[in-house]
C-alpha positions as CSV (number, residue, x, y, z in Angstrom):
1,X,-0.8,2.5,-21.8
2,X,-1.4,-1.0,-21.8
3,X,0.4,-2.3,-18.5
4,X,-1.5,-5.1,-16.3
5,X,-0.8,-7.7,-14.3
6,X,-1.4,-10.8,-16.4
7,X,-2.6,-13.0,-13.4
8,X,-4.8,-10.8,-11.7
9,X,-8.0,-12.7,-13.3
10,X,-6.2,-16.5,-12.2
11,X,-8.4,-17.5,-9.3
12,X,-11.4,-17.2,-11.6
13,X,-10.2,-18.8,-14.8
14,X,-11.3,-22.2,-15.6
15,X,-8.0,-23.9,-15.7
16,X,-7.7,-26.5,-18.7
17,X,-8.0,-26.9,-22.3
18,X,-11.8,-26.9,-22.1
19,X,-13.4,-23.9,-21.8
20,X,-17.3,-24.0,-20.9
21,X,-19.8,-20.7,-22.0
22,X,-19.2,-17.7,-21.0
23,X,-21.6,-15.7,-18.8
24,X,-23.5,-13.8,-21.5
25,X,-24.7,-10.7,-18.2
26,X,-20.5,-11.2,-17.8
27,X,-19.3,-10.3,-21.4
28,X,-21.9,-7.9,-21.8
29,X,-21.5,-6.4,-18.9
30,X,-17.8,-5.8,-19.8
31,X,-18.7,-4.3,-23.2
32,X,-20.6,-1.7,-22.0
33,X,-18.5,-1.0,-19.4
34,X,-16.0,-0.4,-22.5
35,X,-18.4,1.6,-24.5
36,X,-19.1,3.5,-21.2
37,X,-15.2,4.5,-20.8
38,X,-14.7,5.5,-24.8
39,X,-18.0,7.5,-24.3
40,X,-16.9,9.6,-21.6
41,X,-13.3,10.1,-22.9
42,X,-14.6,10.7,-26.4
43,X,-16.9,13.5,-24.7
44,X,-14.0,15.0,-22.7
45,X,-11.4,14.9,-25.6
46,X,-14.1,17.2,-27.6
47,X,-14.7,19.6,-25.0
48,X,-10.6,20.3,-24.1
49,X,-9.8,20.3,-27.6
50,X,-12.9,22.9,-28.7
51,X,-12.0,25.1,-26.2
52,X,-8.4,26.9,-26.2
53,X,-8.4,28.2,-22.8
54,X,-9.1,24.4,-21.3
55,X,-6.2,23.3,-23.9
56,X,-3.9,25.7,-22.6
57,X,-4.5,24.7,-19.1
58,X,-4.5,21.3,-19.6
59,X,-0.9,21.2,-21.6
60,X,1.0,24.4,-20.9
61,X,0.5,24.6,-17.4
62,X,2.0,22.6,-14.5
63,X,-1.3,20.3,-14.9
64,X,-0.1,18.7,-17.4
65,X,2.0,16.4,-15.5
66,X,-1.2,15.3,-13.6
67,X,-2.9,14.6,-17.0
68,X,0.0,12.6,-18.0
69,X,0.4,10.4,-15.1
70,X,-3.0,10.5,-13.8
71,X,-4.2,7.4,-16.1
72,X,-1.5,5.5,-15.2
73,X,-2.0,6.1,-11.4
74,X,-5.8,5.2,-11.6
75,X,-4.9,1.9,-13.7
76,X,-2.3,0.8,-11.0
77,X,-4.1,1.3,-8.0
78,X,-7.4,-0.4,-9.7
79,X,-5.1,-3.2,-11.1
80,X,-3.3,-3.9,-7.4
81,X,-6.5,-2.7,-5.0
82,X,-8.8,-5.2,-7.1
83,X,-9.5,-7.5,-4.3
84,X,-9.4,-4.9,-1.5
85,X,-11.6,-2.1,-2.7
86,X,-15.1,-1.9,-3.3
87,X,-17.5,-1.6,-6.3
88,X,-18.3,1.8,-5.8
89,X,-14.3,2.9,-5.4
90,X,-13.3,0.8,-8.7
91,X,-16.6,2.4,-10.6
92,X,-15.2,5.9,-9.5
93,X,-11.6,5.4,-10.3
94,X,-12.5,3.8,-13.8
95,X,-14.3,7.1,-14.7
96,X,-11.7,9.1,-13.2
97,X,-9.7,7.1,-15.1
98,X,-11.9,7.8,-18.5
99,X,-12.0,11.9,-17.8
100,X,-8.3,11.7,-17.6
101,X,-7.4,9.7,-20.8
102,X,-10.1,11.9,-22.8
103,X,-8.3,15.0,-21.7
104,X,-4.7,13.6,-22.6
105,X,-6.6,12.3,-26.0
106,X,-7.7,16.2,-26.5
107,X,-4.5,17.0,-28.2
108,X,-4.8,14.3,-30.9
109,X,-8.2,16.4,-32.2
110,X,-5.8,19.4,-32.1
111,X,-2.9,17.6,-34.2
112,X,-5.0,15.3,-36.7
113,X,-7.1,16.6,-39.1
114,X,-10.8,15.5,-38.0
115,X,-11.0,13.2,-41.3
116,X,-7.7,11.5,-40.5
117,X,-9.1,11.0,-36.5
118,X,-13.0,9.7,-37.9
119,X,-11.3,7.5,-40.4
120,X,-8.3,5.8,-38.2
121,X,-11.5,5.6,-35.6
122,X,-13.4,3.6,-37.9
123,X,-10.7,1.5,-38.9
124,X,-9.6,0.8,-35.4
125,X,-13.1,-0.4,-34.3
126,X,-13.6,-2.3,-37.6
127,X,-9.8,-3.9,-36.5
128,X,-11.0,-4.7,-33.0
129,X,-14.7,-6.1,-33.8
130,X,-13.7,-8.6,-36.3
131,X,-10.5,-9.6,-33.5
132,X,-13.3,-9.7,-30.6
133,X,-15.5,-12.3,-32.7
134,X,-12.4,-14.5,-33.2
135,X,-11.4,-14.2,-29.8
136,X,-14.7,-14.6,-28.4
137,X,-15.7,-17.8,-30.7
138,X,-12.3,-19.5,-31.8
139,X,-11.5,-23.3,-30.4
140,X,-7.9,-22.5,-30.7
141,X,-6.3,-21.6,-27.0
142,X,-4.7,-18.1,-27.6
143,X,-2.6,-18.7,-24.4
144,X,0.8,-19.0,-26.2
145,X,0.0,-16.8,-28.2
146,X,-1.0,-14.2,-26.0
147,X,2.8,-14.3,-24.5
148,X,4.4,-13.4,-27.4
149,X,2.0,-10.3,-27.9
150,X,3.1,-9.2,-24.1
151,X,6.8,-10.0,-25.0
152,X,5.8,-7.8,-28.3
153,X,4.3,-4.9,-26.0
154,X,7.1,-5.0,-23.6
155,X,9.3,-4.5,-26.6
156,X,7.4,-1.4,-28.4
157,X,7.6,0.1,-24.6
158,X,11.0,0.1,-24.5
159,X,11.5,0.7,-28.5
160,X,9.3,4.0,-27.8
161,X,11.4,5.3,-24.8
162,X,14.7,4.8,-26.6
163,X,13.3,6.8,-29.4
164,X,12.3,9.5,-27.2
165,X,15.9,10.1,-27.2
166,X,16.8,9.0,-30.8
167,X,14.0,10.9,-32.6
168,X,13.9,8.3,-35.6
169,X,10.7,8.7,-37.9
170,X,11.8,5.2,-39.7
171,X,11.6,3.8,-36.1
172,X,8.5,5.9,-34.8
173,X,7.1,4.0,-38.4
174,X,8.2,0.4,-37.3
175,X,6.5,0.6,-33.9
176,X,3.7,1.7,-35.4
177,X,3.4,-1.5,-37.2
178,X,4.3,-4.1,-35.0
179,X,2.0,-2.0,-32.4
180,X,-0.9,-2.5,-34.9
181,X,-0.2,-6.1,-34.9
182,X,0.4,-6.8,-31.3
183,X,-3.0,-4.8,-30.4
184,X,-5.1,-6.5,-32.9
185,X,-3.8,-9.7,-31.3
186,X,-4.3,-9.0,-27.8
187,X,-7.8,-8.2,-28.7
188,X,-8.3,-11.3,-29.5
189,X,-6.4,-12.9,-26.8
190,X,-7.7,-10.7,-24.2
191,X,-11.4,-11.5,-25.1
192,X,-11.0,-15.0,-25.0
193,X,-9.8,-14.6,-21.6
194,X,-12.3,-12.5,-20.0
195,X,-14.7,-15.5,-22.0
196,X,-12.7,-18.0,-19.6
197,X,-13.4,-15.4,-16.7
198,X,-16.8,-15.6,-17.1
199,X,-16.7,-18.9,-17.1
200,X,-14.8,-19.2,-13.8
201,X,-17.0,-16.7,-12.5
202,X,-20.2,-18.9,-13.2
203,X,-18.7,-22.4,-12.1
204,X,-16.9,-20.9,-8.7
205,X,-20.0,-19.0,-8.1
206,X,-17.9,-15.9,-7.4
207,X,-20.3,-13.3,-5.5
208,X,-22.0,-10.2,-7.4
209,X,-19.3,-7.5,-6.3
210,X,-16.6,-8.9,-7.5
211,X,-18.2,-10.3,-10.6
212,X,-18.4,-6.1,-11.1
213,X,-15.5,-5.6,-10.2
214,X,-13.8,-8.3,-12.6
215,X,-16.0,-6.7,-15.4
216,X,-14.7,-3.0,-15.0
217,X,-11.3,-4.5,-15.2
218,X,-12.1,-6.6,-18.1
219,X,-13.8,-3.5,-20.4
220,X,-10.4,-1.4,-19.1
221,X,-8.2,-4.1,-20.6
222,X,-10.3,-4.0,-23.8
223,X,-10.8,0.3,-23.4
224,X,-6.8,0.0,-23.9
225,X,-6.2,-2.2,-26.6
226,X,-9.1,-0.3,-28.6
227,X,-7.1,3.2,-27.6
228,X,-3.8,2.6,-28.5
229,X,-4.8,0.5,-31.8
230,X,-6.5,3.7,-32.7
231,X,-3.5,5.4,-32.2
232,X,-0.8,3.1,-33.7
233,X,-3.2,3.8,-37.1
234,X,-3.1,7.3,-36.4
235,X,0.6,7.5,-36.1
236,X,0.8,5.5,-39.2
237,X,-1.8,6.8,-41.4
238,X,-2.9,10.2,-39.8
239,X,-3.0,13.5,-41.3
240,X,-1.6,16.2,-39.4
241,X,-3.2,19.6,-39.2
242,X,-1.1,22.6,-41.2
């Protein structure tokens, strides 16, 4: 799912090898805009998967080609209309945005045993806390490194669509591991970026709306590396349901 635009934050990144404080409102801000998103689609992926009839609608029905492009629609047009559309249209498609994923997450609570779903959970958000902290207080500029995770992504993208075809469990494995390793790094590389945002945000003196806007964008980058580290450890480690 992960798919941005790696320059979209540019014109309010402090450019250099320094990097001054953060906003704390700014990171925070971003956080709970995360927490917001995993709330909702948490909430969502319960109440499809609990009931049959919603299930049924929602993957043997036409529909489900709108919950399966719908994410990616919202993220695009929130990714590209950044500059042009207003805090109240970004807030509206980054819930829309939420509702849809939770709905498309529905069918991992109807494949995993719950134990196997609480436990790769738990493991993600231990995974992404403990990359957050580095990212958010290392000296070390991630920038380079943050390249060869993208290259990495681009490469389970296309590894996974060629395997659509294939149908290899030994290659469904590997990009399950490299996928855990490239999210848990872009966690960290990711947060340290947004850190530099804030920054930029503070010394440029960029006005309140698009501070929000820059912070919904910044918790959906995070939203997605949480989600599909989850997910790699559930491919990986998950129990499936008899």
């Amino acid at each position: 799912m992960e798919n941005y635009n790696q320059n979209q934050y540019s014109d309010y990144t402090v450019v250099g090898s320094s990097v001054r404080p953060a906003s704390k409102t700014f990171m925070a801000s971003v956080f709970t805009w995360m927490f917001v998103a995993l709330g909702v689609s948490a909430f969502f992926a319960f109440l499809v998967a609990s009931s049959k009839e919603l299930f049924v609608d929602a993957f043997h029905t036409p529909l489900r080609y709108v919950i399966m492009f719908a994410p990616f629609a919202f993220l695009m047009i929130m990714n590209f209309g950044l500059q042009k559309l207003s805090v109240a249209t970004m807030t509206l498609l980054f819930v829309l945005f939420a509702v849809t994923m939770g709905v498309s997450l529905s069918a991992v609570l109807v494949v995993y045993t719950s134990g196997s779903v609480i436990g790769c959970f738990t493991a993600a958000s231990a995974m992404f806390g403990v990359m957050a902290l580095l990212g958010y207080t290392t000296d070390k500029d991630l920038t380079s490194f943050g390249r060869i995770l993208f290259m990495g992504l681009i490469g389970i993208v296309i590894a996974s669509l060629i395997n659509m075809f294939i149908g290899s469990s030994g290659m469904d494995y590997l990009i399950s591991i490299i996928g855990v390793a490239v999210f848990t790094g872009l966690t960290a590389y990711d947060v340290q970026m947004l850190k530099r945002v804030g920054a930029g945000v503070e010394y440029d003196g960029v006005g309140t709306a698009d501070t929000k806007k820059l912070a919904i964008m910044g918790s959906l980058r995070l939203y997605l590396d949480f989600i599909n580290l989850f997910l790699m450890l559930l491919r990986l480690f998950g129990g499936r349901r008899n």
